[in-house]
C-alpha positions as CSV (number, residue, x, y, z in Angstrom):
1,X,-15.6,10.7,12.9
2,X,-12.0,11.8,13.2
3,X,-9.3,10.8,15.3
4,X,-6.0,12.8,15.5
5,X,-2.6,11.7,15.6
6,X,0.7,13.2,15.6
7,X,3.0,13.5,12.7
8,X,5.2,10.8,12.3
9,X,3.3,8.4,13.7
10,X,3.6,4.9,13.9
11,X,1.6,3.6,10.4
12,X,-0.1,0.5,12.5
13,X,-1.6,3.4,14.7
14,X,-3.1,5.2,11.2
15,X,-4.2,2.1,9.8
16,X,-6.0,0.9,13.2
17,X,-7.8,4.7,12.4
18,X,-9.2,4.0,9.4
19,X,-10.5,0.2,10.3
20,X,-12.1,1.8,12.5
21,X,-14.1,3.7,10.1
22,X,-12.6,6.8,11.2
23,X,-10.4,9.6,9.3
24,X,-6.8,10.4,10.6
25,X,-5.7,13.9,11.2
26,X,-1.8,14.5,11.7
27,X,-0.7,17.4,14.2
28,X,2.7,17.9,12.8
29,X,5.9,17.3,15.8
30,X,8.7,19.9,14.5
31,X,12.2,20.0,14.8
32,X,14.1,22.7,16.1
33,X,18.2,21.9,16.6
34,X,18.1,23.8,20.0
35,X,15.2,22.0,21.4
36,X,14.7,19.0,19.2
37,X,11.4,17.3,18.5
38,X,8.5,19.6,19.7
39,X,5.0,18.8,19.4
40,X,3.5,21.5,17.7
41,X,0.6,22.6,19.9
42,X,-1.5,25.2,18.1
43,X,-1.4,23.2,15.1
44,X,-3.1,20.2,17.1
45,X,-5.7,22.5,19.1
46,X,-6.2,23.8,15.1
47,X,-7.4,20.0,14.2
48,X,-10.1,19.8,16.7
49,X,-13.4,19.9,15.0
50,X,-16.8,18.8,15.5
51,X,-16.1,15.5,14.2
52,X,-13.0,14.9,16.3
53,X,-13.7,11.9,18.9
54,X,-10.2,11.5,20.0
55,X,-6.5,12.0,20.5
56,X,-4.1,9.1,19.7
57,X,-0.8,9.7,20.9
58,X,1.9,7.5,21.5
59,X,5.1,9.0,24.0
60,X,7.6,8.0,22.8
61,X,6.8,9.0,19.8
62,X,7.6,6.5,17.0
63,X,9.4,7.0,14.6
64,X,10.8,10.1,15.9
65,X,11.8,9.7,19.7
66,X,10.1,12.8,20.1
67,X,8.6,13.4,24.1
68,X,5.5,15.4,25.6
69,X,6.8,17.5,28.3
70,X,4.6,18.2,31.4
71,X,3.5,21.5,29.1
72,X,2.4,19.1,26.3
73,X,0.4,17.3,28.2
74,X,-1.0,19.8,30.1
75,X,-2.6,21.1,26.6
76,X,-3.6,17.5,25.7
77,X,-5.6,17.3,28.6
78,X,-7.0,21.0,28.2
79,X,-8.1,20.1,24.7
80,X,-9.7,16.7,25.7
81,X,-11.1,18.8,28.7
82,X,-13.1,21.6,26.7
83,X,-14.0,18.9,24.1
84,X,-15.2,16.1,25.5
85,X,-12.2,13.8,23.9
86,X,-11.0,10.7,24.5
87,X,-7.2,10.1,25.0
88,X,-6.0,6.9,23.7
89,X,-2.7,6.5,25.2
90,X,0.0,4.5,22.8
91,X,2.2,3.8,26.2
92,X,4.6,0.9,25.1
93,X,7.4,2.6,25.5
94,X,6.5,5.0,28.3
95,X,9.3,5.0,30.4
96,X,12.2,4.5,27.4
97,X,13.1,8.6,28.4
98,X,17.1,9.6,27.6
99,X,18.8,12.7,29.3
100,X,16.9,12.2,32.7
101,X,13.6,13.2,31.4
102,X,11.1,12.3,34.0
103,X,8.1,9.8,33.4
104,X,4.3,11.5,33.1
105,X,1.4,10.0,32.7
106,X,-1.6,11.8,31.0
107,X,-4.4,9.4,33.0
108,X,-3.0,11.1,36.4
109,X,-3.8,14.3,35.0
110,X,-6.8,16.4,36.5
111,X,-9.8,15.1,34.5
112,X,-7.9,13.1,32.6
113,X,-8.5,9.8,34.5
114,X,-11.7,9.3,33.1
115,X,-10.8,9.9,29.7
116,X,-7.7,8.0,28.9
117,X,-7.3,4.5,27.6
118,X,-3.8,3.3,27.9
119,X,-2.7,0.5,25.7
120,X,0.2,-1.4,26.5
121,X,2.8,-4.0,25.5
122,X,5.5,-5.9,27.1
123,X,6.7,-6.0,23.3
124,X,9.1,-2.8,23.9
125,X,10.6,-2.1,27.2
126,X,10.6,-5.2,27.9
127,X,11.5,-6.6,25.0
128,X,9.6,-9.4,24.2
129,X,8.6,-8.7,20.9
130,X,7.5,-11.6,19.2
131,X,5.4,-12.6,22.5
132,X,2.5,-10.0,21.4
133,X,0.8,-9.2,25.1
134,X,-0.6,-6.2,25.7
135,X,-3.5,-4.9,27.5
136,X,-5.7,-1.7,27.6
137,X,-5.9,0.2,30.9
138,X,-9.3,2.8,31.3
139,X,-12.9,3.7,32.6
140,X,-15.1,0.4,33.7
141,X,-17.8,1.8,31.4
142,X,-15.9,1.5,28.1
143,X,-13.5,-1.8,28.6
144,X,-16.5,-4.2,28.0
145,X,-16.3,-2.7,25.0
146,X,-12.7,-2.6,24.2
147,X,-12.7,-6.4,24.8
148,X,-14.8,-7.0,22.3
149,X,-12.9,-5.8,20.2
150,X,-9.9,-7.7,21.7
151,X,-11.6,-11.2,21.4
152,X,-12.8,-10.2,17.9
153,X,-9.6,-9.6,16.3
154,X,-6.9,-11.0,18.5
155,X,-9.0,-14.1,19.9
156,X,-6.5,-14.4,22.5
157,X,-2.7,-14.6,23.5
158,X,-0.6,-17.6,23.1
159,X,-0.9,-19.7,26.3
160,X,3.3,-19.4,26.4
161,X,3.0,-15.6,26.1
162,X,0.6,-15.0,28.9
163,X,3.0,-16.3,31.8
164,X,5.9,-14.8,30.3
165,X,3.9,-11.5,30.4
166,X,3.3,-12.1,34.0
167,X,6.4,-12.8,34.6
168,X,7.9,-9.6,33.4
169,X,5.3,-7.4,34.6
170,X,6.2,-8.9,38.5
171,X,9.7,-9.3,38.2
172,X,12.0,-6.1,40.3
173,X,12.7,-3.8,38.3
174,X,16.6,-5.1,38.8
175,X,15.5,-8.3,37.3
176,X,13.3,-7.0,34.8
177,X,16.4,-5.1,33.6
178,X,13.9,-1.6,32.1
179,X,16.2,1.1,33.7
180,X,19.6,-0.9,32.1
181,X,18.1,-1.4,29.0
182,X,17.2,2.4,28.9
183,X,20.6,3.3,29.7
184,X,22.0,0.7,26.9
185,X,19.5,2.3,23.9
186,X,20.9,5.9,25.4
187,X,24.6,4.6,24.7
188,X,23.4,3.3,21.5
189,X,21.6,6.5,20.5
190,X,24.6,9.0,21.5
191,X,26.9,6.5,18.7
192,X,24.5,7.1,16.1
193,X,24.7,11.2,16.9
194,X,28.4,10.8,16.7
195,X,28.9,8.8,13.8
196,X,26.7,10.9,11.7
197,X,27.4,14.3,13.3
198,X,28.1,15.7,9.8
199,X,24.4,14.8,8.5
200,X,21.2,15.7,9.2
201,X,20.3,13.3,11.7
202,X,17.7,14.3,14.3
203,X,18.4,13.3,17.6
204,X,15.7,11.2,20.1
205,X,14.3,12.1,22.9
206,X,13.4,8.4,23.9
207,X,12.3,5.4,21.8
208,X,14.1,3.0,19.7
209,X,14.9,4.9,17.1
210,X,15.8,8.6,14.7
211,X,14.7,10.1,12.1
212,X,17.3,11.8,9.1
213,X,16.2,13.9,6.8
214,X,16.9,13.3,3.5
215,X,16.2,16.5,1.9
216,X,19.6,18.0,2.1
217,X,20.9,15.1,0.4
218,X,18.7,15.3,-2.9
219,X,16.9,12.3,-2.1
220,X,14.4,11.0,-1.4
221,X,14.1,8.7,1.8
222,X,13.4,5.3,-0.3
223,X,16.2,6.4,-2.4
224,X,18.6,6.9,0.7
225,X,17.1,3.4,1.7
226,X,18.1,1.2,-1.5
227,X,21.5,2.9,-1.9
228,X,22.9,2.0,1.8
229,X,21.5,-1.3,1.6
230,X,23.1,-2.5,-1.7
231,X,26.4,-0.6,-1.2
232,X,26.6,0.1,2.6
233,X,24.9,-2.9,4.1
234,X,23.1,-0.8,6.3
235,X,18.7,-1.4,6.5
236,X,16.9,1.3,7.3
237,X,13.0,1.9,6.7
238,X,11.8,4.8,4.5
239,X,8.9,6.5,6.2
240,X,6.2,7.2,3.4
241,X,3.7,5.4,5.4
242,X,3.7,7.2,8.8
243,X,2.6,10.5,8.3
244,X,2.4,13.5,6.1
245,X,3.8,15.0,2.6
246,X,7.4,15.2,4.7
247,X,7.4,11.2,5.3
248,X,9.0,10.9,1.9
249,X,12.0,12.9,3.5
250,X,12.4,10.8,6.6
251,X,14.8,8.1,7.2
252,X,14.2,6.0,9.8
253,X,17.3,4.1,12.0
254,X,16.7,1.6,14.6
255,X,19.5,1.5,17.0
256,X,18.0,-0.7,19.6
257,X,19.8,-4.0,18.9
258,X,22.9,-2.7,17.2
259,X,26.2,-3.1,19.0
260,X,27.8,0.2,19.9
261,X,31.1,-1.0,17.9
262,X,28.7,-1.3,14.8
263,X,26.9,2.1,15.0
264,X,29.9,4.1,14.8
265,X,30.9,2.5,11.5
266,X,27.6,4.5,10.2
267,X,29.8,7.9,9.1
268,X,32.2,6.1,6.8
269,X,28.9,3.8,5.4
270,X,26.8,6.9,4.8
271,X,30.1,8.6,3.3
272,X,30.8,5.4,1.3
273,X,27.2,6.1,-0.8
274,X,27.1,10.1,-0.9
């Protein structure tokens, strides 16, 4: 059985694969400095074999930031369409969308409905990370299932987490404060672009977080990593663990919870090491 996943991916989302008993297969997301982050779409229809089951696809993409566009979906839905695939849904950060990209969901997709599990979280957008809620949206005939598999390895969530959950998911969207946090991480991402205009960083779509690539440098992402730690103070995550041979190249910055003042001070750190 193979499940296939998009390349970077989130490493918990590979690792929940192979518990599973199943084999990962990466579609690879490619980076074009016109158009950005682009899922690349004939390599994923490529992947589908007899032994594929499903489609794991989280938008936003994590690490990259990289979004499906209404086409991308539209050939998701087509491949889970012709055959017989499931769509499990990463949606956590669903609506976490810069530069007035508009929100899609696969599940209201022709056909789609019945084949798409969302998972979600109150972890992201609404940040409430240490709280670990979430829940799985899909079919009736599967979720008896799915909690199963919910009670067997999460039990259940912390009584303190469940009202705060419910309290979020309820609240306006004013007091819930998604659209102004949105437009906060957008500020946050545009510092990083500036401050590090002169390197190759790779802009996000949406999400917490970019991608550099190391490459161009002579170095190796974990090498990058150690050096602006110790002499930059600056602690990013090397990617080796989410996706394919180019993960050793791929830098990962989180600019989520990083004052604007202290993201443009990124040029003269990265300068300061290279």
């Amino acid at each position: 059985m193979e499940v296939i996943l998009t390349d970077p991916t989130y490493a918990g989302m590979l690792q929940r694969v192979r518990l599973a008993g199943a084999t990962p297969r990466l579609a690879p997301w490619a980076f074009d400095p016109s158009t950005g982050w682009r899922l690349d779409l004939d390599a994923l229809a490529a992947r589908v074999d007899a032994r594929t089951r499903a489609l794991f696809i989280m938008n936003p993409s994590m690490p990259s930031g990289g979004v499906l566009d209404a086409d991308d979906w539209a050939a998701v839905a087509e491949l889970c369409e012709r055959h017989d695939l499931w769509l499990i849904y990463n949606a956590a950060m669903e609506r976490s969308l810069y530069d007035r990209r508009p929100y899609l969901h696969p599940a209201g997709l022709p056909g789609m409905r019945d084949r798409t599990l969302t998972v979600g979280s109150v972890s992201k957008e609404y940040r409430m990370i240490g709280w670990r809620v979430g829940w799985v949206v899909g079919p009736a005939a599967v979720l008896a299932d799915v909690a199963k598999v919910g009670i067997y390895n999460v039990v259940t969530g912390v009584g303190i987490g469940q009202p705060g959950a419910l309290a979020a998911l309820t609240a306006a969207d004013e007091a819930a404060n998604v659209a102004a946090s949105v437009e906060r991480w957008e500020r946050r991402r545009e510092a990083v672009l500036e401050a590090l205009r002169n390197y190759p960083v790779r802009p996000a779509a949406g999400g917490w977080s970019l991608l550099v690539d190391t490459r161009p440098m002579g170095l190796t992402a974990r090498e990058l990593q150690g050096r602006l730690l110790a002499r930059a103070g600056v602690a990013a995550t090397p990617m080796d663990a989410w996706g394919g041979p180019e993960a050793e190249y791929r830098l990962r910055l989180v600019f989520s919870n990083e004052p604007v003042a202290r993201l443009r001070t990124l040029g003269d750190r990265f300068a300061r090491i290279l």
